[in-house]
N, CA, C and O atoms as CSV, one atom per row, in Angstrom:
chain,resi,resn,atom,element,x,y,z
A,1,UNK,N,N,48.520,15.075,3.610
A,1,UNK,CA,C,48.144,13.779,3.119
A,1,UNK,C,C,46.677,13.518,3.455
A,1,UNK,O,O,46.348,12.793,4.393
A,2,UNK,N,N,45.744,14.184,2.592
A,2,UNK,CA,C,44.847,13.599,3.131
A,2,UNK,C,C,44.053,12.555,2.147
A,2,UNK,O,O,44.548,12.142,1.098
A,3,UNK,N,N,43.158,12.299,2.478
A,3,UNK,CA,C,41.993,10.491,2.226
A,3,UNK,C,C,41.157,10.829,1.578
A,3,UNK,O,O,40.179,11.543,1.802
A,4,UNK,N,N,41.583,10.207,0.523
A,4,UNK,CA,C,39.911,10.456,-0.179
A,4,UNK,C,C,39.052,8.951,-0.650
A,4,UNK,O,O,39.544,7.857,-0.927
A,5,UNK,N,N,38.071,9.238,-0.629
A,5,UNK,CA,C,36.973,7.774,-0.876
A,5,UNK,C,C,36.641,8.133,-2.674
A,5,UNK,O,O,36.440,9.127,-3.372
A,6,UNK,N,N,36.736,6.678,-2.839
A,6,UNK,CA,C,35.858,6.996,-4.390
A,6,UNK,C,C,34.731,5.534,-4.229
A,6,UNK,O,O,34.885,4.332,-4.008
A,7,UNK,N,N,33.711,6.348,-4.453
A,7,UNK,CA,C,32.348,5.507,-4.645
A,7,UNK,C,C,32.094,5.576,-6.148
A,7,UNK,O,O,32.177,6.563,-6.880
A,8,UNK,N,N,31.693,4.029,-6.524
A,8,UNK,CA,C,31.383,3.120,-7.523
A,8,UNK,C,C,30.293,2.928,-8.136
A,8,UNK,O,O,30.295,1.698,-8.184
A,9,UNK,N,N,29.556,3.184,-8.533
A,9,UNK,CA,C,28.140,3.037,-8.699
A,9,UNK,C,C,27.763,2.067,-9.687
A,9,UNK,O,O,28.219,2.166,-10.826
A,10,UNK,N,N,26.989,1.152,-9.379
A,10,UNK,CA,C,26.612,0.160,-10.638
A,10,UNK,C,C,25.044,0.080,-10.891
A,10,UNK,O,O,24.117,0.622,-10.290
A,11,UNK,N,N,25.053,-0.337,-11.421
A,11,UNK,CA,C,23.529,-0.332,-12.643
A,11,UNK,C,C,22.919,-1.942,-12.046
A,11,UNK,O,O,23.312,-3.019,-12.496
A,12,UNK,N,N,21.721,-1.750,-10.769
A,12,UNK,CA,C,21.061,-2.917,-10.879
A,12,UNK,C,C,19.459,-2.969,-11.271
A,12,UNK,O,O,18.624,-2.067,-11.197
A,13,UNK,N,N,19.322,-4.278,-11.693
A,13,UNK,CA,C,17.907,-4.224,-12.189
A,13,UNK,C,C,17.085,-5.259,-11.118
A,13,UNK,O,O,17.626,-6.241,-10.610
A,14,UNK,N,N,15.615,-4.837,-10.860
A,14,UNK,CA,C,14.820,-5.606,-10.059
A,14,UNK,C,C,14.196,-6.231,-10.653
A,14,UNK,O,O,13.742,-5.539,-11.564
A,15,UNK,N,N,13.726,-7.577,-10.734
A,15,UNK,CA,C,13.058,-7.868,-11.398
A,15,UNK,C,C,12.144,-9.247,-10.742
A,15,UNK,O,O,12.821,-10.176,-10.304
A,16,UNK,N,N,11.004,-9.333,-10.698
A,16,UNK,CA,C,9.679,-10.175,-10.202
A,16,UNK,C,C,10.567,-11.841,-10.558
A,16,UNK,O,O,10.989,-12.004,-11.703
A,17,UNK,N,N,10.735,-12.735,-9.724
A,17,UNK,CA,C,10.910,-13.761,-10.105
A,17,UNK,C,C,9.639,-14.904,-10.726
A,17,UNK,O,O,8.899,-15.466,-9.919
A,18,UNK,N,N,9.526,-15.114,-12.032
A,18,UNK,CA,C,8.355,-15.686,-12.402
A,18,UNK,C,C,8.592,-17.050,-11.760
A,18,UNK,O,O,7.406,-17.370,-11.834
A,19,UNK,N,N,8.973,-17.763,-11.378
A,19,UNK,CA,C,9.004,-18.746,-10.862
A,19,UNK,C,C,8.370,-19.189,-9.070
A,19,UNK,O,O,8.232,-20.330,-8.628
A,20,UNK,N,N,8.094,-17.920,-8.365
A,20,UNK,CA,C,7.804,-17.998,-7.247
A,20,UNK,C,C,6.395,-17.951,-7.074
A,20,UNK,O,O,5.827,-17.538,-8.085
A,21,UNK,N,N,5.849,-18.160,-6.389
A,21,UNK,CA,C,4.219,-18.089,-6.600
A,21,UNK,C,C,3.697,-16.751,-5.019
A,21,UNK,O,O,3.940,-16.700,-3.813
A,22,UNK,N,N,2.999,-16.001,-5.905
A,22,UNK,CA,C,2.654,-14.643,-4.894
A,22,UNK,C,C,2.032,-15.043,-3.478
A,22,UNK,O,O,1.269,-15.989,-3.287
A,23,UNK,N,N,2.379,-14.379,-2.774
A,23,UNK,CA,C,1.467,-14.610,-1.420
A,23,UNK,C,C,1.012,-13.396,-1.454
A,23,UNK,O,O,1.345,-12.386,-2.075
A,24,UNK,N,N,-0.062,-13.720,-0.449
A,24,UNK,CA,C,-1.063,-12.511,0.036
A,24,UNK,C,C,-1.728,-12.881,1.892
A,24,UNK,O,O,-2.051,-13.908,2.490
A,25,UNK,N,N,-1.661,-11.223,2.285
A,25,UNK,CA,C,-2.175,-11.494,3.909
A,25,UNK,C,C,-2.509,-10.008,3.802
A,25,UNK,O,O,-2.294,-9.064,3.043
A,26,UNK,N,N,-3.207,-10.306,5.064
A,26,UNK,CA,C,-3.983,-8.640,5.378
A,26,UNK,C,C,-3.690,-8.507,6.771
A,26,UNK,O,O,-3.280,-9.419,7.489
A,27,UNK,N,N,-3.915,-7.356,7.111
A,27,UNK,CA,C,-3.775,-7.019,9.220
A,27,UNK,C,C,-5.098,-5.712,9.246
A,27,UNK,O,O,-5.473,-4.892,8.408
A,28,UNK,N,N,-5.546,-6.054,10.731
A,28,UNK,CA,C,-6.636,-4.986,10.936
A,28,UNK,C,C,-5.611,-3.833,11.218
A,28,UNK,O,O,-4.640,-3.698,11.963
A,29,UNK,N,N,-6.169,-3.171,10.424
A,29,UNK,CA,C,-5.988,-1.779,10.987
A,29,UNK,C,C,-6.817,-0.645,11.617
A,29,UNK,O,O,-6.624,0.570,11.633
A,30,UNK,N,N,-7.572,-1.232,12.014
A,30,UNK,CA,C,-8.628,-0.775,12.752
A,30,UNK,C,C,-8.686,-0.245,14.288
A,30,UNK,O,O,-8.955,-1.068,15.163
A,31,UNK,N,N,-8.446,1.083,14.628
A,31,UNK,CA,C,-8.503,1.399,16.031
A,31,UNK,C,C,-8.049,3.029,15.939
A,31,UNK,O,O,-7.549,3.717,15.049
A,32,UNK,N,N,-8.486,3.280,17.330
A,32,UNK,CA,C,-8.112,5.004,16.991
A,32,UNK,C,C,-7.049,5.321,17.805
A,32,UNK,O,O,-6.529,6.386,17.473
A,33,UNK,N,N,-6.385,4.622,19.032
A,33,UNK,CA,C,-5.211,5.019,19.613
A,33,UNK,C,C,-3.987,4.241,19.037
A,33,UNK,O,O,-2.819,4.613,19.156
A,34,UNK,N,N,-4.519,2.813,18.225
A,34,UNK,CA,C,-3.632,2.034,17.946
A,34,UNK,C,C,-4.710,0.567,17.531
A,34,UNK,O,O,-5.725,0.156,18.093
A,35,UNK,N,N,-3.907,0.014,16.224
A,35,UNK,CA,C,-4.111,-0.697,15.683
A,35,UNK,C,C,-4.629,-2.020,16.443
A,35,UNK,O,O,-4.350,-2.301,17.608
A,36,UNK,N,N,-5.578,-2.918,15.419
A,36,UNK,CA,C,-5.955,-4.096,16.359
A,36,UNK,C,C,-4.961,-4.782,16.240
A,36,UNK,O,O,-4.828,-5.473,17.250
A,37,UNK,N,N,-3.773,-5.038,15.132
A,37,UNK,CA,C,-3.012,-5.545,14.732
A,37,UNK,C,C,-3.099,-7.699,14.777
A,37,UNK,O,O,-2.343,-8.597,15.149
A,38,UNK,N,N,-4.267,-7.619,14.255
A,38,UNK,CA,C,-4.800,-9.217,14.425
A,38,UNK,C,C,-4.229,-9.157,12.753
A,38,UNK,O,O,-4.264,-8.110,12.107
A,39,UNK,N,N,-3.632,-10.648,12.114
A,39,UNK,CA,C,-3.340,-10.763,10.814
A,39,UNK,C,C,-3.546,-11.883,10.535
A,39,UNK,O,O,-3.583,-12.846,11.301
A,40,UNK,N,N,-3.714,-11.856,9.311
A,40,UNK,CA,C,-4.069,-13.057,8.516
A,40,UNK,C,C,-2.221,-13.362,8.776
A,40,UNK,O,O,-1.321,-12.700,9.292
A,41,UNK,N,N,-2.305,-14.868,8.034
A,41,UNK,CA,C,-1.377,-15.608,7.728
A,41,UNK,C,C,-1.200,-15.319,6.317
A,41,UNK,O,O,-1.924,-14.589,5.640
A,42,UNK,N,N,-0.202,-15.939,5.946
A,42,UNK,CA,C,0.433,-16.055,4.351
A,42,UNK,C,C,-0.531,-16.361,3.884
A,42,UNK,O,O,-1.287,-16.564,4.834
A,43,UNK,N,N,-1.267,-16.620,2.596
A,43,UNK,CA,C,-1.665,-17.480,1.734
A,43,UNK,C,C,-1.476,-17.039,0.077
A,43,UNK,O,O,-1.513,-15.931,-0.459
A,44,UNK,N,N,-1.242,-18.501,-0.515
A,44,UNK,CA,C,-1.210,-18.437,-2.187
A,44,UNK,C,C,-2.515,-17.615,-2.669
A,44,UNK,O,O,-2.297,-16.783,-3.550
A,45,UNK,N,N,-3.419,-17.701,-2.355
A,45,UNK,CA,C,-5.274,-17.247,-2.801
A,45,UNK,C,C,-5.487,-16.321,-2.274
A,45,UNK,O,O,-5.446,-16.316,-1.044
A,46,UNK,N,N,-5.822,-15.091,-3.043
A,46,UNK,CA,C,-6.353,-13.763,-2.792
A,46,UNK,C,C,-7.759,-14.267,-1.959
A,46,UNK,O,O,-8.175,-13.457,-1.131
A,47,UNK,N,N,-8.513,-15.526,-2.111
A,47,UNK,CA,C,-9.722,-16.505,-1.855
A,47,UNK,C,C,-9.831,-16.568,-0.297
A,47,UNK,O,O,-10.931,-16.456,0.244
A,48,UNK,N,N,-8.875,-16.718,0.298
A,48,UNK,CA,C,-8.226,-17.224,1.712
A,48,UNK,C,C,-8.186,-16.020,2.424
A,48,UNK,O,O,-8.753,-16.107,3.513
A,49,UNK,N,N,-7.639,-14.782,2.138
A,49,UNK,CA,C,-7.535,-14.003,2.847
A,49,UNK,C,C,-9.068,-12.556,2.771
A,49,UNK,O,O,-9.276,-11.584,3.497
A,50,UNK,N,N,-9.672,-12.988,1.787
A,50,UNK,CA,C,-11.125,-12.696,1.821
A,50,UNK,C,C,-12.091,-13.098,3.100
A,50,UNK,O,O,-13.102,-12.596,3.590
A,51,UNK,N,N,-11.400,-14.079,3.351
A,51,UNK,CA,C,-12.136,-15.360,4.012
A,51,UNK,C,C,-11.953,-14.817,5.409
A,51,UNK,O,O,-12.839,-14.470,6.190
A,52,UNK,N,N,-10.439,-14.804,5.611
A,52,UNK,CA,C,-9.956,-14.077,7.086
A,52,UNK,C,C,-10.967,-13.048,7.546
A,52,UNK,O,O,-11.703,-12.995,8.532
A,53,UNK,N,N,-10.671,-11.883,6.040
A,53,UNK,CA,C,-10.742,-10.726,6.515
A,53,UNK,C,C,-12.651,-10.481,6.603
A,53,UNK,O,O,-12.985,-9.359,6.982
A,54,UNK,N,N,-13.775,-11.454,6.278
A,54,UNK,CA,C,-15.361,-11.393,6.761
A,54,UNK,C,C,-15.235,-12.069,7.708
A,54,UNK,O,O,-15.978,-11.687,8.612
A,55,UNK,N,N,-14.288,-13.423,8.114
A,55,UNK,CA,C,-14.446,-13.695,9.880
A,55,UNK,C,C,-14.161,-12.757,10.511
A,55,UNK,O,O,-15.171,-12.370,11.099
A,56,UNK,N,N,-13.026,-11.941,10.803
A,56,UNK,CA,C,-12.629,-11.142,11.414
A,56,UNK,C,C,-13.745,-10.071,11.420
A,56,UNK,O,O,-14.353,-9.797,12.455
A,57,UNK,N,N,-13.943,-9.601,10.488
A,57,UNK,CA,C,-15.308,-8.406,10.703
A,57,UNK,C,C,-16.304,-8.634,10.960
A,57,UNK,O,O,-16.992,-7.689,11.345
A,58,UNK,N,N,-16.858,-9.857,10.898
A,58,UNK,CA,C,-17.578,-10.521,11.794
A,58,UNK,C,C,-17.399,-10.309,13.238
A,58,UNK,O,O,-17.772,-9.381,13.957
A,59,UNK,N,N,-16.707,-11.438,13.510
A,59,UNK,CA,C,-16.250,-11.483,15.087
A,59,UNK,C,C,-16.280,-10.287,15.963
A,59,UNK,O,O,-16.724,-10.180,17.106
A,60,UNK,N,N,-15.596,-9.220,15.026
A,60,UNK,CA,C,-15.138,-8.165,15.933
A,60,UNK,C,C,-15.851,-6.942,15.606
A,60,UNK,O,O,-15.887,-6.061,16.465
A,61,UNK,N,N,-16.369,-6.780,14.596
A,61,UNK,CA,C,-16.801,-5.751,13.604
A,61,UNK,C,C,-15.654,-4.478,13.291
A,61,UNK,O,O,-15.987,-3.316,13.057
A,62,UNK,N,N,-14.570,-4.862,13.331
A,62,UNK,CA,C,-13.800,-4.162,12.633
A,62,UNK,C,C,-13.683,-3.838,11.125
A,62,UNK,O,O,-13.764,-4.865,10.451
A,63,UNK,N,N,-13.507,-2.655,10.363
A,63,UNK,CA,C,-13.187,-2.047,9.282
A,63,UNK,C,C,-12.395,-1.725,8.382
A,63,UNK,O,O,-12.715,-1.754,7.194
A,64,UNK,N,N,-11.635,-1.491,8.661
A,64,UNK,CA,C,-9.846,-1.091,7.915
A,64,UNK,C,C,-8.759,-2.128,8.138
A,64,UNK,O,O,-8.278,-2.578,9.179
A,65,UNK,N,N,-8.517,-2.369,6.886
A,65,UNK,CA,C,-7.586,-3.683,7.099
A,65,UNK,C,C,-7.112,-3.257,5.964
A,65,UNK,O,O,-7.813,-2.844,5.040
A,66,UNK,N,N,-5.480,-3.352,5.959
A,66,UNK,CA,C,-4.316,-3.122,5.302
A,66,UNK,C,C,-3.980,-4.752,4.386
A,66,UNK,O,O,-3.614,-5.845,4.819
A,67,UNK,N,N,-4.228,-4.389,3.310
A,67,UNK,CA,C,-3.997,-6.046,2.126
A,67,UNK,C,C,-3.011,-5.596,1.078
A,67,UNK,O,O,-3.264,-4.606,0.390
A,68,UNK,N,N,-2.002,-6.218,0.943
A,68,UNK,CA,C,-0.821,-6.299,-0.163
A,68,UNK,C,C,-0.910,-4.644,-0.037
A,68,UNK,O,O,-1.558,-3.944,-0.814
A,69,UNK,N,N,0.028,-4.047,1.328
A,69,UNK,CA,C,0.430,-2.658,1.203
A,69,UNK,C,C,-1.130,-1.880,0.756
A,69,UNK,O,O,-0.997,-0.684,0.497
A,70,UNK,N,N,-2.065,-2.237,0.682
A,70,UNK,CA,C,-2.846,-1.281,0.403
A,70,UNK,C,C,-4.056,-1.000,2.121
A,70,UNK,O,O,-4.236,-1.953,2.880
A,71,UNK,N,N,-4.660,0.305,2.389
A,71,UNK,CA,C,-5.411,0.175,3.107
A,71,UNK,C,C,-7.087,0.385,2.458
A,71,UNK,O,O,-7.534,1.244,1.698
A,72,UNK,N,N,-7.788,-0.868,3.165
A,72,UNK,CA,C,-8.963,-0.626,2.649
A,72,UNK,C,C,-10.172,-0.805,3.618
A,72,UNK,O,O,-10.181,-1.539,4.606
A,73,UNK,N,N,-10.775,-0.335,3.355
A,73,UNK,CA,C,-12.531,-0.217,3.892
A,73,UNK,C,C,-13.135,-1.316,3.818
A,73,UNK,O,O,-13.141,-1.910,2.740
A,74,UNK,N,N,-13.769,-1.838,4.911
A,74,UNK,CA,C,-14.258,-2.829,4.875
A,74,UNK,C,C,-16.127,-3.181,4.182
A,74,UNK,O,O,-16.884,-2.243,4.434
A,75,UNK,N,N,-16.677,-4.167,3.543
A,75,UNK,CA,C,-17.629,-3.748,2.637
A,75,UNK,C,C,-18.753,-4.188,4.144
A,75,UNK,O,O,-18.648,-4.170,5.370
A,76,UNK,N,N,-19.938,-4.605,2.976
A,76,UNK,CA,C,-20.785,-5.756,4.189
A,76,UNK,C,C,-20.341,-6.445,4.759
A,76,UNK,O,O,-19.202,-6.283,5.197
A,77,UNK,N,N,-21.067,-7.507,4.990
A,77,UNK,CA,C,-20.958,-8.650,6.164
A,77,UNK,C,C,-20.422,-9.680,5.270
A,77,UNK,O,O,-20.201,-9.475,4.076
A,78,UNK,N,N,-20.225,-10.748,5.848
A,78,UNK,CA,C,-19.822,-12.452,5.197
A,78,UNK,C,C,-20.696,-12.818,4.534
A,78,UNK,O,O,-21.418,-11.825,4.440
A,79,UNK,N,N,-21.192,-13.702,3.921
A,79,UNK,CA,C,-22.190,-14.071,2.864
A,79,UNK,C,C,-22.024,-15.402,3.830
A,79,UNK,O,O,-20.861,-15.763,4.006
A,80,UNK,N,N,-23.132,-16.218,4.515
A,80,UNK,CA,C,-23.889,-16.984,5.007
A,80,UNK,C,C,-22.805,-18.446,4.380
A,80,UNK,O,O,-22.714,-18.530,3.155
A,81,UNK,N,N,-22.102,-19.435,5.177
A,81,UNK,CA,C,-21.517,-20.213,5.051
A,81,UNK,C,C,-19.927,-20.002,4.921
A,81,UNK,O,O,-19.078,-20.879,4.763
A,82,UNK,N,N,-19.732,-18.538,5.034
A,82,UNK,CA,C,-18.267,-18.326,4.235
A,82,UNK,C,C,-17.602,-18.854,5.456
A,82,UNK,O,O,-17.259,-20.036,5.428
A,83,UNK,N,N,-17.336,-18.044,6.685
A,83,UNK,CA,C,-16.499,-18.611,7.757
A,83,UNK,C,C,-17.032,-19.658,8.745
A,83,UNK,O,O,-18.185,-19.694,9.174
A,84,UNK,N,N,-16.002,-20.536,9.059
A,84,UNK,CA,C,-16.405,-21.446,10.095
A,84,UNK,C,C,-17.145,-21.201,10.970
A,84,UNK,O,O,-17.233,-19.996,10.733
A,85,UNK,N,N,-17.921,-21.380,12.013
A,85,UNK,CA,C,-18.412,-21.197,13.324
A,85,UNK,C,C,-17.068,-21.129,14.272
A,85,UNK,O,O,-16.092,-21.854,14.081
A,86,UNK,N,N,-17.133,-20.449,15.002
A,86,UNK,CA,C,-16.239,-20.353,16.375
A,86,UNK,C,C,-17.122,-21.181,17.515
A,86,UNK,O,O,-16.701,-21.284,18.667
């Protein structure tokens, strides 16, 4: 008497909900034994996390920062007014 399993398989589809509105954040990835792991917050505006990511390279002069799953290189500097003063 022995057991047998039967697996089912069904057909699902993924699909983007147009109704939600995208977020975007970045994290340094910047370091050679291990990450700085400093991150932006959520935000609706690709605008906002631009913003993070020239304070942060500022401040620290860090380079590589990971944005929506992608890793990227960091360019110049901030453009004069962009981030607050600390």
């Amino acid at each position: 008497m022995g057991m047998t399993t039967r697996y089912r398989f069904r057909n699902y589809a993924i699909a983007r909900d147009e109704t939600a509105a995208p977020t975007y954040a970045a994290e340094c990835v910047t370091g050679d034994d291990a990450d700085c792991g400093e991150s932006s917050s959520e935000h609706v505006t690709p605008e906002d996390v631009e913003t993070w990511l020239a304070c942060h390279r500022r401040d620290t002069g860090h380079t590589r920062f990971r944005r929506n799953g992608q890793l990227r290189t960091g360019g110049g500097g901030s453009p004069p007014g962009l981030c607050p003063n600390r």
